[in-house]
N, C-alpha and C positions, 0 to 999 in steps of 0.2 A: 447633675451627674447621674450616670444612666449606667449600671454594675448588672451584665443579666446571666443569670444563673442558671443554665439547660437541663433539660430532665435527665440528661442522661450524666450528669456528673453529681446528680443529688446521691445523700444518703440510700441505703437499699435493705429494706429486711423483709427476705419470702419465709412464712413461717408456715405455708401452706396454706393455710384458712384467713389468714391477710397476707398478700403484699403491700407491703408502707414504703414510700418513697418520702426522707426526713430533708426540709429544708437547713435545719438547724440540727445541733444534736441534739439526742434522744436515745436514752434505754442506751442501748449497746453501741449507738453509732454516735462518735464524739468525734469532733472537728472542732482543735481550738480556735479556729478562725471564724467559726461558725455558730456561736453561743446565742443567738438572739438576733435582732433589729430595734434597738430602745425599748419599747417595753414591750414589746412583741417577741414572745421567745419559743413558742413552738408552732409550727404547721408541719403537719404529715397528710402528706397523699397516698387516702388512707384505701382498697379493694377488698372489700370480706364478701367472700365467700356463701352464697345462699346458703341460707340455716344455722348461721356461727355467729360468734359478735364477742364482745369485750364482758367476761364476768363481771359480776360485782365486786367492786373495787374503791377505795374511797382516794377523796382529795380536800384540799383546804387551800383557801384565798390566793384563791387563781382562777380568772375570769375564759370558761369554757365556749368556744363558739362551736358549733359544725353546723357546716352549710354542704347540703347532700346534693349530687351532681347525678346522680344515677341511681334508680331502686326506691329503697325509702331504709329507715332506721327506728327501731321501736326501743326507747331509753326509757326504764323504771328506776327510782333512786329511793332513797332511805326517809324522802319526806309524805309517800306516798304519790307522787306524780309517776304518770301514764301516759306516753303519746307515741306516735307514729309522726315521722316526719320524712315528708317525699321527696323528690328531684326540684332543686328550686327552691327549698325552702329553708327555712335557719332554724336551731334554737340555740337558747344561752344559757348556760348555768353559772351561777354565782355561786362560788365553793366555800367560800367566805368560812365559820367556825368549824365546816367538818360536813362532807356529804357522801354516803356512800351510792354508785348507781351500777348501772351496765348497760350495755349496749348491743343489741343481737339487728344481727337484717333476717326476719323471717319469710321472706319473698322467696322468690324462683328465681330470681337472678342476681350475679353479683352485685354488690350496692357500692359505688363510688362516691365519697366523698371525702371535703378538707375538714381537720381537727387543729382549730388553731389556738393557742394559751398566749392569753395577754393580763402582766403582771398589774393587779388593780391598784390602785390608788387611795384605796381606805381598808384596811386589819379588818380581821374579824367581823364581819356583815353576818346577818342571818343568811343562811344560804337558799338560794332559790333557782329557778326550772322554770322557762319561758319559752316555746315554739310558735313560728308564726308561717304562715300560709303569703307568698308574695307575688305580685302580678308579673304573666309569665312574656308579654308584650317586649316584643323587641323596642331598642332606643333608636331612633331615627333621630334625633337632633339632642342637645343640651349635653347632657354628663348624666354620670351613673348615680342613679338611684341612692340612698343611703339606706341601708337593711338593718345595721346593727351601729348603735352610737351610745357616749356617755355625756357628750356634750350639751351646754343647755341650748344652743343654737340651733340642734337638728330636731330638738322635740315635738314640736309641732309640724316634723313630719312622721311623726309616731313609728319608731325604729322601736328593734329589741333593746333593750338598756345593758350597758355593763356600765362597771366601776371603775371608768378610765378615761382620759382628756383623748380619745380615739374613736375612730369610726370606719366601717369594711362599707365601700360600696360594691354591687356587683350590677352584673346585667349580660343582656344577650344585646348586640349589636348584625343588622347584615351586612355582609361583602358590601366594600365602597362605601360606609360608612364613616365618617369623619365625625370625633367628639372632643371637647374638649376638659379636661377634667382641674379643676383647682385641687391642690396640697394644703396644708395649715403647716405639717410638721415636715416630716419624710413619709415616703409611703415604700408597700412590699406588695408589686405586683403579681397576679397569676393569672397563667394561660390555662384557663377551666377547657376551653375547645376552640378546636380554631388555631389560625396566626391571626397577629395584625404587628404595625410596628409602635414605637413610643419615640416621638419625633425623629423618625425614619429607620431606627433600632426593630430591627424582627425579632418576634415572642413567637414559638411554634407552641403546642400544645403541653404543658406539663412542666415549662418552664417557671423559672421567678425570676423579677427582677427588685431592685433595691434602687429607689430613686431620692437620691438626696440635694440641696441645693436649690429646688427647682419650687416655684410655685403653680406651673402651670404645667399637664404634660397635656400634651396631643395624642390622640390614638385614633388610628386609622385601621377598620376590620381589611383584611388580605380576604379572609375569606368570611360565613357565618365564624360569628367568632362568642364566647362569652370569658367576659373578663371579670374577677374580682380585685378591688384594690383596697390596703388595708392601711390606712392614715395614723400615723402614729409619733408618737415623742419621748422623748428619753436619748439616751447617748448614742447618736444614730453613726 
């Protein structure tokens, strides 16, 4: 089953220095029908502003991803980590007994990227700060990439780690592009740029979808398209 969700019906907060568009709820925008995808409970499609970003602020055991689409993002936290992470690339923070950080884009241009919260699977972990640099090669055949996993099955293709039976693939595919991507659990599709369809279902740019039931989806690019899909389990 194939549930797709348009941009333009998502949650919406312009607070001026972000616009965040919430798949789920978040902060001020609640939709009880919209609580999560199993243990998948927050993406925000998130625009800041050159020169702004998220103060320092803490959290706890809650498995942090951002995968930046646009600019880059310079994240400092409370254990002394420092990095800069660009268009294309990921990192993960493990929040696990308590981390405080914040998040600035100090570029020239807006920085676009997804913030997604996926609830771990083991309490209190020491908390950690991983960014990785990912090959920017479009997919002309097979399936999307694995970027970020907790599974011991994707290891050895050396993914960021979180604390969870879950994994986000992503990738850039071209126009006329035909791939096919395997599920384990359910997955929580995004239109990063681009269309393309999910076995003849159209995704335009900014959408989600929620794919349950299905072990295999087909995805065909309509046009240059980049797709993230975020595999996941719990009460889908």
């Amino acid at each position: 089953m194939i549930k797709i969700y348009p941009y333009e019906n998502l949650g919406h907060a312009n607070h001026g220095w972000l616009d965040a568009r919430h798949h789920f709820s978040f902060a001020r925008y609640w939709n009880p029908d919209r609580t999560g995808f199993g243990e998948l409970l927050v993406i925000n499609d998130d625009k800041v502003a050159a020169g702004t970003g998220f103060g320092t602020h803490p959290h706890d055991n809650m498995e942090i991803i951002t995968y930046v689409r646009q600019g880059a993002i310079t994240h400092k936290d409370s254990m002394g980590n420092v990095g800069r992470t660009g268009a294309g690339d990921v990192q993960v923070m493990s929040a696990g007994t308590g981390v405080a950080h914040s998040e600035h884009n100090l570029e020239s241009e807006d920085t676009k990227l997804y913030q997604i919260w996926i609830k771990p699977n083991v309490q209190n972990v020491p908390p950690r700060w991983e960014a990785r640099e990912f090959p920017k090669a479009e997919i002309s055949e097979g399936s999307l990439p694995v970027l970020v996993s907790g599974r011991d099955e994707d290891q050895d293709k050396n993914p960021l780690f979180i604390h969870q039976d879950a994994a986000i693939y992503a990738g850039r595919i071209k126009a006329g592009t035909k791939i096919e991507q395997p599920i384990k659990y359910g997955a929580y599709i995004l239109a990063s740029l681009g269309s393309f369809t999910l076995n003849g279902q159209k995704m335009k740019q900014g959408d989600g979808a929620e794919i349950t039931d299905e072990k295999t989806i087909r995805i065909t690019a309509e046009t240059d398209a980049e797709i993230l899909l975020i595999d996941v389990g719990g009460q889908l």
